[in-house]
ROVEXMAR-642678 format. One record per residue (C-alpha): residue in one letter; x, y, z. Coordinates in steps of 0.1 Angstrom, whole numbers, plus 5000, padded with zeros to 4 digits. Last residue first. Layout:
BEGIN
 type   c1   c2   c3
    A    X    Y    Z
...
//
This chain:
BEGIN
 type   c1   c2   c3
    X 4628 9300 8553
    X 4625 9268 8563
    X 4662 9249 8550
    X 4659 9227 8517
    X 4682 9251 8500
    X 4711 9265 8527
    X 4746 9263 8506
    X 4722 9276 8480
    X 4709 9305 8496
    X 4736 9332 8489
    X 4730 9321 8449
    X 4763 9339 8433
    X 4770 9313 8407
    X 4805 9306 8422
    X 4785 9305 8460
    X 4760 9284 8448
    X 4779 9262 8429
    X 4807 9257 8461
    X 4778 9255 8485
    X 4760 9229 8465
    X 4793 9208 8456
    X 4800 9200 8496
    X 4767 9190 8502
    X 4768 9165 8470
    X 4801 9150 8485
    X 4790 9147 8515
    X 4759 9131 8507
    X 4778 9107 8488
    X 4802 9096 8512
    X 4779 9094 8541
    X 4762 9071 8516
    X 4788 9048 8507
    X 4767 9022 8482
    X 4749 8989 8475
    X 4713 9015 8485
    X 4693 8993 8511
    X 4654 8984 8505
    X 4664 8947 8506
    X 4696 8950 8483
    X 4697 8978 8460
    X 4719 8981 8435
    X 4721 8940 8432
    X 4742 8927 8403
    X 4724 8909 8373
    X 4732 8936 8342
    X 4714 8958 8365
    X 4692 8944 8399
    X 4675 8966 8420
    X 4657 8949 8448
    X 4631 8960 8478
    X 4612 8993 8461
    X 4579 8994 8478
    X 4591 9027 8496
    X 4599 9041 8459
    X 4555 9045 8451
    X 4530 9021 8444
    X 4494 9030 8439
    X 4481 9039 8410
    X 4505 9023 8384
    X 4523 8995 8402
    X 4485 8986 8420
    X 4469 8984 8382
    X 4494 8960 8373
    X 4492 8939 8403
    X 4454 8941 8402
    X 4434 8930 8441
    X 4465 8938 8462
    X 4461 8939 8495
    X 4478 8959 8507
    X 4492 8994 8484
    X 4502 9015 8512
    X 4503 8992 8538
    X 4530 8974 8529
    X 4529 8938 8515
    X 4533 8942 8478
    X 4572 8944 8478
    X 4586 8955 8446
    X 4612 8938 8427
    X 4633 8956 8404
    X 4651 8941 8373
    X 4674 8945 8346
    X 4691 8915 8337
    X 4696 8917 8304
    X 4677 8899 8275
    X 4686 8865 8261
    X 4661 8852 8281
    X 4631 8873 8284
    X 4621 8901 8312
    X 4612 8933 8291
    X 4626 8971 8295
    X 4658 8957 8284
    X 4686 8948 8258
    X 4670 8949 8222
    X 4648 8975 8234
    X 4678 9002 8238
    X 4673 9022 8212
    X 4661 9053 8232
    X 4625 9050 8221
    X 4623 9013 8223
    X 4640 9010 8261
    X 4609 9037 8268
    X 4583 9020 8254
    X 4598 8983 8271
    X 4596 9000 8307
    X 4582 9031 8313
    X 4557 9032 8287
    X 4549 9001 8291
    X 4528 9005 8324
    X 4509 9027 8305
    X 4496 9004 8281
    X 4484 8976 8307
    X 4474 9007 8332
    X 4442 9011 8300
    X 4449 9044 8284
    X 4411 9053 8279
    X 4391 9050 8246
    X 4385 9080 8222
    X 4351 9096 8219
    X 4340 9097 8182
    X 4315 9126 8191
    X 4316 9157 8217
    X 4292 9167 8237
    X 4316 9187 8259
    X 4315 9167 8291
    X 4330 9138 8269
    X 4354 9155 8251
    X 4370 9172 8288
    X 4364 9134 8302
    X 4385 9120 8275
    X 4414 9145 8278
    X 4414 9144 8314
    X 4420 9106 8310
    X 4451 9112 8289
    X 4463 9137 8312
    X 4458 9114 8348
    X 4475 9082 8323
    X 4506 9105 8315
    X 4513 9119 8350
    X 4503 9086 8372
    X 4534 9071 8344
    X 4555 9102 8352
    X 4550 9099 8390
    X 4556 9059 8393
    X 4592 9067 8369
    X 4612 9085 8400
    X 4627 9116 8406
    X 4594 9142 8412
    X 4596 9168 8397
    X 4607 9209 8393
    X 4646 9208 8402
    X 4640 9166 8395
    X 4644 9178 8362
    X 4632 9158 8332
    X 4622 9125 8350
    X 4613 9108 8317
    X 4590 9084 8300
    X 4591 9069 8269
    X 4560 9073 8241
    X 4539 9045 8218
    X 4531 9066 8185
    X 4503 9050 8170
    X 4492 9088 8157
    X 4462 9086 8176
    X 4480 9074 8205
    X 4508 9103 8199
    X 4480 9130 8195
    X 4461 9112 8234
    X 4495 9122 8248
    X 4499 9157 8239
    X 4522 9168 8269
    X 4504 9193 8295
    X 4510 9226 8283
    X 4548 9240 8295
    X 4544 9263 8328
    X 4574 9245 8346
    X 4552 9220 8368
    X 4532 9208 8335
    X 4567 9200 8312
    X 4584 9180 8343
    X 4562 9161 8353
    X 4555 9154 8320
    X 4585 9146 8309
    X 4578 9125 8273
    X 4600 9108 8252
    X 4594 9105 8215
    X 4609 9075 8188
    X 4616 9084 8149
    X 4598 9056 8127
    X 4599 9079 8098
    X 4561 9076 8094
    X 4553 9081 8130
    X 4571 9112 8133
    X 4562 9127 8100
    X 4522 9125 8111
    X 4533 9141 8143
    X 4548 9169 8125
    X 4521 9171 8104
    X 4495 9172 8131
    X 4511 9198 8149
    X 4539 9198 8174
    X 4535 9218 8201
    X 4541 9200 8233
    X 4569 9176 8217
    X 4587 9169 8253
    X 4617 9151 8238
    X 4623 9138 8201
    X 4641 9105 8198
    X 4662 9100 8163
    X 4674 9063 8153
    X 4641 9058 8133
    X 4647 9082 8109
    X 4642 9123 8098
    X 4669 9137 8078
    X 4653 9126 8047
    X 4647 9165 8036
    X 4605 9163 8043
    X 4613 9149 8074
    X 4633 9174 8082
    X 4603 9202 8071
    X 4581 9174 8092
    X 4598 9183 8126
    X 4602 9220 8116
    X 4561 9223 8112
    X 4558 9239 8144
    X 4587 9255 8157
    X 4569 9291 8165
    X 4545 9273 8194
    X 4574 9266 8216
    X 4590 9234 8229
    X 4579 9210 8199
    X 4615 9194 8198
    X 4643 9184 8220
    X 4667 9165 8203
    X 4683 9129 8206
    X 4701 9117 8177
    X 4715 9079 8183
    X 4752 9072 8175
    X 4768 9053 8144
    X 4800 9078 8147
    X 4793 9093 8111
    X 4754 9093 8126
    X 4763 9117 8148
    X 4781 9140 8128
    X 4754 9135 8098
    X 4728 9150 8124
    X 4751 9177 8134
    X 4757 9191 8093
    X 4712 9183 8090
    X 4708 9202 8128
    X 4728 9233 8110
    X 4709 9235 8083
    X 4680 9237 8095
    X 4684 9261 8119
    X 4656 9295 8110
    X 4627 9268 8105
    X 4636 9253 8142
    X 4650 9218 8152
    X 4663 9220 8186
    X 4696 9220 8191
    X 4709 9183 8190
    X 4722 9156 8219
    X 4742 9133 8202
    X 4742 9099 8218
    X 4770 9074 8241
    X 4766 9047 8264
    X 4775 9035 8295
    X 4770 9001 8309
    X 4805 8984 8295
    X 4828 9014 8307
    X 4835 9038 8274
    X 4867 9038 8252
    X 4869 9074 8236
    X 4864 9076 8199
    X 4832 9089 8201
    X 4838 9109 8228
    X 4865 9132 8208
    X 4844 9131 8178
    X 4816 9147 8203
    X 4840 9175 8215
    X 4850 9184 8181
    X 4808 9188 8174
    X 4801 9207 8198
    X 4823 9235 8192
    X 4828 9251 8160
    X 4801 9236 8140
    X 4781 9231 8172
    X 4777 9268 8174
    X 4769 9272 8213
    X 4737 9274 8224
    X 4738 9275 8258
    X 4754 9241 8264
    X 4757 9219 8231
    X 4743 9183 8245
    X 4760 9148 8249
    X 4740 9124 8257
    X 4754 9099 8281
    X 4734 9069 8279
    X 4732 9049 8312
    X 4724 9011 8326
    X 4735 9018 8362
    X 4765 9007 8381
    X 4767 9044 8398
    X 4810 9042 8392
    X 4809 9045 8354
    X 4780 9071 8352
    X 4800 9088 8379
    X 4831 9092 8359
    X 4815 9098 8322
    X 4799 9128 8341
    X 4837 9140 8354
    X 4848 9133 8313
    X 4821 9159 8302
    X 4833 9184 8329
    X 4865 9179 8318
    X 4862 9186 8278
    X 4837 9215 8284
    X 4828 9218 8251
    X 4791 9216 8253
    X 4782 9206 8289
    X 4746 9203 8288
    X 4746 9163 8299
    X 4709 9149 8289
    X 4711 9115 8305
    X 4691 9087 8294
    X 4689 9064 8329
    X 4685 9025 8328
    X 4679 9007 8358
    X 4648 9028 8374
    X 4636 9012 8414
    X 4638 9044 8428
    X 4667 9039 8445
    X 4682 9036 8414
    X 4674 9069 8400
    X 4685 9085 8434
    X 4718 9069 8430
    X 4721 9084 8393
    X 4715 9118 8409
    X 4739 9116 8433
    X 4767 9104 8409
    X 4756 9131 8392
    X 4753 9161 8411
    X 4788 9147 8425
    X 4804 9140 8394
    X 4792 9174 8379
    X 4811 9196 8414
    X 4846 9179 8409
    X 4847 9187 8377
    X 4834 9225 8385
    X 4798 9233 8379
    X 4788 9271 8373
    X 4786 9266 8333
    X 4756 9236 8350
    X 4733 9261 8358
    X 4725 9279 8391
    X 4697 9280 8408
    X 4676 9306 8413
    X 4643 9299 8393
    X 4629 9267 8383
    X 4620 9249 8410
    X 4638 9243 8443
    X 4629 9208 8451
    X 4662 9190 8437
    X 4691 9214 8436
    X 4719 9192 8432
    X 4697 9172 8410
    X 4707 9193 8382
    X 4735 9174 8373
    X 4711 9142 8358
    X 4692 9165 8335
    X 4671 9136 8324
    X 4651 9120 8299
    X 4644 9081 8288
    X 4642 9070 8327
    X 4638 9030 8321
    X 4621 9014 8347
    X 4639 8981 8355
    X 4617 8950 8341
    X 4592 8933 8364
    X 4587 8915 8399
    X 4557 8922 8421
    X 4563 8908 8459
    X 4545 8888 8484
    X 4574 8861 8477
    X 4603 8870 8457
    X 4631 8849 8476
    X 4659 8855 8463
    X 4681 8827 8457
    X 4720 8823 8454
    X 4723 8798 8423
    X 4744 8763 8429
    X 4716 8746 8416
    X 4688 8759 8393
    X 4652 8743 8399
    X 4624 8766 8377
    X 4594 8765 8387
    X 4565 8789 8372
    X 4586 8798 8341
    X 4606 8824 8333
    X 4648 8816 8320
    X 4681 8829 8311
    X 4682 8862 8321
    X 4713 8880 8319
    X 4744 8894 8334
    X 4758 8860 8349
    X 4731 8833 8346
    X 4700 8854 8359
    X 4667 8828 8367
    X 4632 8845 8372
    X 4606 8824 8384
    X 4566 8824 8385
    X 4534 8836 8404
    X 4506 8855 8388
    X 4525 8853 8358
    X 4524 8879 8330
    X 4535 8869 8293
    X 4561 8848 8281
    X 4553 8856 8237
    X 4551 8896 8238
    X 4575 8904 8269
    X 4567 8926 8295
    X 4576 8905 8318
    X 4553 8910 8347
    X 4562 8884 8374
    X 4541 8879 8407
    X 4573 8860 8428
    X 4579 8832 8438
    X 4619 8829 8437
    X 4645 8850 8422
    X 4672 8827 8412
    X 4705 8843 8406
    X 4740 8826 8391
    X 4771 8838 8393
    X 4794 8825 8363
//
């Protein structure tokens, strides 16, 4: 058994009973952590030497379209969607994508795979998932609204039964619940939970599909091992339903804000008690990495209270504090996509999903509050190690993987999408125009 000591470092675990350490140890036996404490002496263990660093959980991306980062930067229009994909064209949108994920210091990635019935296309994801070395959930989502009865759902027995790599896992991605579908989310629902798998749905999108999250409630359909994502317009009931059914939410706010959604009702879920996960969304319209979402969610919780408070209003409530924040992208979002048992804290017993981030650039030097400086200030150049299940992703700033592969690869899958879709300026995105 391989054995990792990560030396001197300022640790945040994350963890209710170790704490925060202004200077501590992290010892990895195998794939998890066996021990924090301020010295720990392991023999015989390689050592990293942690020193002028922050160390803490592996962010934990609860939302993503992972294939769509072929066309990161381009927004929202003009791009073509994933029907367009070959095979050969989803591994490499998401191999890249998961490498990008990694670089940015996240370990665990939830991703929301559109491909409906698409038997090969689904099995090209499972591919890259397998070969990236992340921490991944593969959720798998009707494309275009397809009836799941006839469709979806066959695909999703299929996958079920399927032998998956040890670090990739498997949900049910639902249509969104609406008044006019109920029925047809409760026959998906019991599909997915036949197979034991976790229900993620999107949910709140538009104004008309408020009240739909407390109408399943209402029915019993609504439990803890369902995650609703984005949740703009839910009302109060809805919310109300959420936190009594212990059902988990996710939050893209990047995301949500940059493609003309509302910005995400993050002071309703604190005064519901509802503690949120983070996600990318689409890295078409945001930022790729788990520091923007978390500046995101604390910038429109703050907003919120100065809007009350330059109104005159009463019963003011208090700031997200960076101590709560920084949980929502760690141990929040492992909770909201069932995964809390196995990270988003440091602990032993838990897996070793870690990133260590150097605290002696200029961008964020010196550092007076490690906590606050992860949330306001750092960004993916203090990324220096990436570890999942205790192997090194990245390795002193550098990616564990063939680039000029990669990158050729993705290239190569652009032109051919943009030319099947019809897009004469694909092959060319990212060029001045």
């Amino acid at each position: 058994m391989t054995r990792t000591l990560i030396k001197g470092g300022c640790v945040l675990t994350m963890h209710p009973r170790i704490g925060n350490h202004h200077q501590a140890d992290v010892l990895i036996e195998g794939d998890t952590i066996a021990e924090v404490a301020e010295h720990i002496t392991a023999r015989d263990a390689e050592v990293i030497d942690a020193g002028n660093t922050v160390v803490m959980p592996g962010f934990v991306d609860s939302h993503r379209r992972v294939a769509e980062s072929l066309f990161r930067g381009v927004g929202g229009d003009g791009t073509a969607s994933v029907a367009d994909y070959s095979p050969d064209d989803v591994y490499a949108a998401t191999l890249v994508g998961l490498l990008g994920a990694a670089e940015a210091g996240i370990t665990t990635v939830v991703d929301w795979a559109e491909f409906g019935s698409r038997s090969d296309q689904v099995d090209a994801a499972m591919a890259a998932h397998a070969e990236a070395g992340l921490r991944t959930v593969v959720v798998h989502a009707a494309s275009n609204g397809e009836q799941s009865i006839s469709r979806w759902q066959p695909e999703l027995r299929r996958l079920a039964a399927a032998t998956r790599k040890p670090l990739t896992g498997l949900a049910a991605g639902s249509l969104e619940p609406a008044p006019t579908n109920s029925d047809q989310v409760e026959r998906d629902w019991g599909v997915a939970r036949e197979f034991g798998l976790r229900i993620h749905s999107p949910a709140g999108t538009d104004r008309s599909a408020a009240g739909a999250v407390a109408d399943l409630a209402g029915r019993r359909l609504l439990r803890g091992d369902v995650t609703l994502v984005h949740c703009s317009h839910l009302d109060d009931a809805d919310l109300g339903a959420v936190a009594g059914a212990g059902a988990s939410v996710v939050l893209t706010p990047s995301s949500e804000m940059t493609g003309g959604k509302p910005p995400p009702p993050v002071q309703k879920l604190i005064d519901h008690g509802i503690r949120t996960g983070l996600g990318v969304g689409s890295d078409r319209l945001a930022p790729g990495d788990l520091f923007a979402q978390i500046r995101a969610v604390i910038s429109v919780q703050h907003a919120t209270y100065f809007d009350l408070k330059l109104a005159g209003k009463a019963g003011l409530p208090r700031l997200l504090t960076t101590r709560e924040v920084i949980r929502y992208g760690c141990i929040d979002g492992a909770a909201a996509v069932g995964l809390a048992d196995v990270t988003g804290s440091l602990g032993p017993g838990k897996q070793a999903d870690i990133v260590i981030l150097r605290t002696d650039r200029p961008n964020i030097f010196p550092v007076n509050d490690p906590i606050g400086a992860v949330v306001w200030g750092m960004d993916t150049s203090n990324i220096d190690w990436v570890l999942v299940a205790g192997r090194p992703v990245v390795r002193n700033g550098e990616l564990d993987a063939d680039l000029d592969r990669v990158r050729g690869l993705a290239l190569t899958a652009r032109a051919r999408v943009g030319t099947a879709a019809g897009h004469s300026t694909a092959s060319s995105a990212g060029e001045p125009r």
